[in-house]
N, C-alpha and C positions, 0 to 999 in steps of 0.2 A: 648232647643238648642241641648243638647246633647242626645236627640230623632230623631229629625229631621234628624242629622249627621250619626245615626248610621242605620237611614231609605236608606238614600241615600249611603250610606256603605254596604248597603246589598243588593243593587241593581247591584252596583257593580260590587259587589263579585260575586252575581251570572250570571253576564254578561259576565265575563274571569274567571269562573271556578277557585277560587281561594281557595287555601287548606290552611293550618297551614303552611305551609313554608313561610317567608315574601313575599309578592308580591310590588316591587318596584311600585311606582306610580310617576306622572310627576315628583313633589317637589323633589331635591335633599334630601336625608334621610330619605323620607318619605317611609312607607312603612305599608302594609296591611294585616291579619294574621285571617282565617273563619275557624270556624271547627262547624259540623252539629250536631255531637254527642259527648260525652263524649271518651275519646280518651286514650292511653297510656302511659305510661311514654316516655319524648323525651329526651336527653341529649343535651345541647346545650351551645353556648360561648356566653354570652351576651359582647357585646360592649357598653360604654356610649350610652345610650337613655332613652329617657322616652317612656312610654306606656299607652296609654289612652285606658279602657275597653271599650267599648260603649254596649256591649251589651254580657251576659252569664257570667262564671266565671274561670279563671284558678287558680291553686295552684302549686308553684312553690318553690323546694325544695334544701335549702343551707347545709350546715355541722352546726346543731345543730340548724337549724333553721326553719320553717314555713312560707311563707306569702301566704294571699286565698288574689283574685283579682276581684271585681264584676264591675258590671254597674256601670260607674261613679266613679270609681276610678282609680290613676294612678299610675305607677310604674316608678320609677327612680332607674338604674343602674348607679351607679356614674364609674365603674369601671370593668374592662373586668374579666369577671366571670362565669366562669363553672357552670351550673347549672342544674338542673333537674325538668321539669315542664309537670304538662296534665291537659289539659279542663276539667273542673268538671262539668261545666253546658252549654249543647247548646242540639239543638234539627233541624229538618229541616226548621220548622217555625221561630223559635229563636233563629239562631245560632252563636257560639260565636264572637265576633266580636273585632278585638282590631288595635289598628292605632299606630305605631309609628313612633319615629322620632330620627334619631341619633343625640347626642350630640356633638359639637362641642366644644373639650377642649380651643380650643385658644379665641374663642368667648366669654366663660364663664370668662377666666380670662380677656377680655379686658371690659367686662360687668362689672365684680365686681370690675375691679379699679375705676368706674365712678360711684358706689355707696356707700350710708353710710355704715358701718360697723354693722355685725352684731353681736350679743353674741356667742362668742366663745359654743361650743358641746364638751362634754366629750367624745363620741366616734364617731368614723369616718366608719358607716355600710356601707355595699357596696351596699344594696340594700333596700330602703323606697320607701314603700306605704302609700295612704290616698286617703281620698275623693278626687278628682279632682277640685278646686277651678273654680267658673264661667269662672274670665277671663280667664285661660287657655283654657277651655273648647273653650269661644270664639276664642282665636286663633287661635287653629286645624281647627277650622270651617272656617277662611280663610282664611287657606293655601291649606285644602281643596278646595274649591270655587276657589282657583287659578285655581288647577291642571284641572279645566273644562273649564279654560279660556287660551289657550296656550300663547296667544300673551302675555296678562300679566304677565305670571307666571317668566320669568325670571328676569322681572325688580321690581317685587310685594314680589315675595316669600320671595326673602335675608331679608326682614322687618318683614314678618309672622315669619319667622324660628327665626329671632333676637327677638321679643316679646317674643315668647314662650321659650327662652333662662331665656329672664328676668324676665317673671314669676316665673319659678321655681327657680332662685334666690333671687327672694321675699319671696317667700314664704315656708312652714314648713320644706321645704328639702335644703332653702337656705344656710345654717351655714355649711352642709356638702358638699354640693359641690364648696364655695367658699373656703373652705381649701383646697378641692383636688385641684382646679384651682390655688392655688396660687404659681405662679413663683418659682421655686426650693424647695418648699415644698415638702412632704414625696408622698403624691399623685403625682405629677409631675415627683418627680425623679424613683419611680417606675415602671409610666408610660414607660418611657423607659428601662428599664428590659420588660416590659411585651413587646414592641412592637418589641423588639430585638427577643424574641421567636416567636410572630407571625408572622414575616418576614422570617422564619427558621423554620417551625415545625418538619421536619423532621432532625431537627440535636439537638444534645444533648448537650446543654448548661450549664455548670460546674455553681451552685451557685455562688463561688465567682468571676468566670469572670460577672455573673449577678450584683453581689454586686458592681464590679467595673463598670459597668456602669452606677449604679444608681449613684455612687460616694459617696457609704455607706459602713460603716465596716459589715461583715459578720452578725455579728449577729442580729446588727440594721437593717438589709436588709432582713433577716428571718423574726422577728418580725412585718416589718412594710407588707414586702407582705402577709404575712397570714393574719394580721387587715384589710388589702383592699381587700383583693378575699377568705380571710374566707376558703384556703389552701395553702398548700407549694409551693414554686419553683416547686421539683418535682413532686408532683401533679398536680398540673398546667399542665408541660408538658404531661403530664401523657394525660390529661385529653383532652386535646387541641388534642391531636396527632389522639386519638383514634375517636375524635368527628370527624377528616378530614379524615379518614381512611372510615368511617359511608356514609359520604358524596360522597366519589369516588366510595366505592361500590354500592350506591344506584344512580350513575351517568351509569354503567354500563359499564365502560371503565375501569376498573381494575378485575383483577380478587384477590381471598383473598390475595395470595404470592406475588404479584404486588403490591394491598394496602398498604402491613405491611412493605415493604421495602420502598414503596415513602414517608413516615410515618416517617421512621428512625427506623424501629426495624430489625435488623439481622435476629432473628428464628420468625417467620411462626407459630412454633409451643406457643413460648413465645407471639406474636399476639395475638392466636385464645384465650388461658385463659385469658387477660388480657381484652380481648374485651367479652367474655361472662363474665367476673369479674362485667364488666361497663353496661352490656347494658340486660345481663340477658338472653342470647342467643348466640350461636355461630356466627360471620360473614357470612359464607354462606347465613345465611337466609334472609341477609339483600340485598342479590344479584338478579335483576331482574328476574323474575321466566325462562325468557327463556334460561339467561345463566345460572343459577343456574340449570337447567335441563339438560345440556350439560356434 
């Protein structure tokens, strides 16, 4: 099955010239992600999702951590996360292939009050991998099958996308993300601190106005965002700011001084270090070659 999927995913892909950047597909959340050869480091924000490999390998890199990503494995982000990931294996014959699907937090907790309980987990990662279990596999496979059937897809999907919810709450990643789902729990209330930032990147967000919105004491709100996204508040913003700054310049509507102030950063020049700090290169370089030649 999860041959066949990644057959008719490469076909695809090569039908709409689809790069490493996510390609939206009918299904709400769904989305589609090809690279031909081995690639670069990319800086990027995961959002709750899973990611099902189908085909080639990425390796993708946290603070103090590793995880490599092959065929038939899948990755669950429980939690919005800065990160750092490149294609370790694809080729033009065989290239990488990977599908995912965003997470739905409300879905998850209304899923797991309708199930038994599982064994409490000693820590709460923000990011597990593992083999891909059949039935998920089956499920991607028709919610895919929808997105080639329009008429069904809106009255079909909402059930494909709800199975695949319940999978992964069955199974080896369930324990963690039924805690972050649960109703005013630590994952919950954090959630909102993070989505107060991504609503606002470019405005600078004092921790403890963060703290008071998760409606945690300072330190417990330190402690508990660094356990979920594995850095600080200001890192985070840090991170976040610089990854959408990446994004406008390579949209080709900003130029570097326009980026760094829509951003929320005053000095241009405090910008330019901070983003070759991140990415290993100046801005400039990241500007379409025609206006970068201007």
């Amino acid at each position: 099955m999860l041959a066949d999927l990644a057959r008719r995913a490469a076909g695809y892909a090569a039908d709409h010239a689809i790069g490493e950047d996510p390609h939206a597909l009918g299904a709400p959340g769904l989305s589609l992600m090809r690279a031909q050869m081995p690639g670069p480091m990319r800086h990027v924000v995961y959002e709750p999702l899973v990611c099902l490999i189908l085909q080639g390998a990425k390796r993708i890199f946290l603070p103090g951590a590793e995880v490599t990503l092959r065929s038939g494995q899948a990755l669950v982000a429980s939690f919005d996360l800065p990160v750092t990931s490149r294609v370790v294996e694809a080729g033009p014959q065989a290239p990488y292939l990977g599908l995912a699907l965003a997470l739905d937090r409300a879905l998850l907790r209304d899923l797991a009050a309708r199930m038994p309980a599982l064994p409490e987990t000693s820590t709460e990662l923000p990011v597990t991998a593992g083999p891909a279990e059949p039935a998920l596999v089956a499920a991607f496979a028709r919610l895919w099958a929808l997105t080639e059937e329009p008429q069904a897809l809106p009255v079909l999907a909402p059930h494909a996308t709800e199975e695949i919810h319940y999978r992964l709450l069955a199974g080896p990643q369930g324990a963690t993300l039924r805690r972050l789902a649960r109703p005013e729990g630590q994952g919950e209330r954090i959630s909102r601190a993070v989505e107060a930032i991504r609503r606002a990147p470019g405005q600078t967000h004092a921790v403890g106005d963060l703290a008071r919105i998760a409606g945690m004491s300072l330190t417990r709100f330190h402690e508990s965002f660094r356990a979920l996204t594995s850095v600080t508040p200001l890192q985070f913003q840090k991170q976040l700011r610089l990854t959408e700054a990446r994004r406008l310049l390579g949209a080709g509507r900003h130029g570097v001084a326009q980026a760094a102030f829509e951003v929320g950063y005053e000095s241009p020049t405090q910008f330019s270090r901070e983003y070759a700090r991140m990415f290993g290169h100046p801005p400039m370089r990241d500007l379409p070659r025609a206006q970068a030649a201007v």
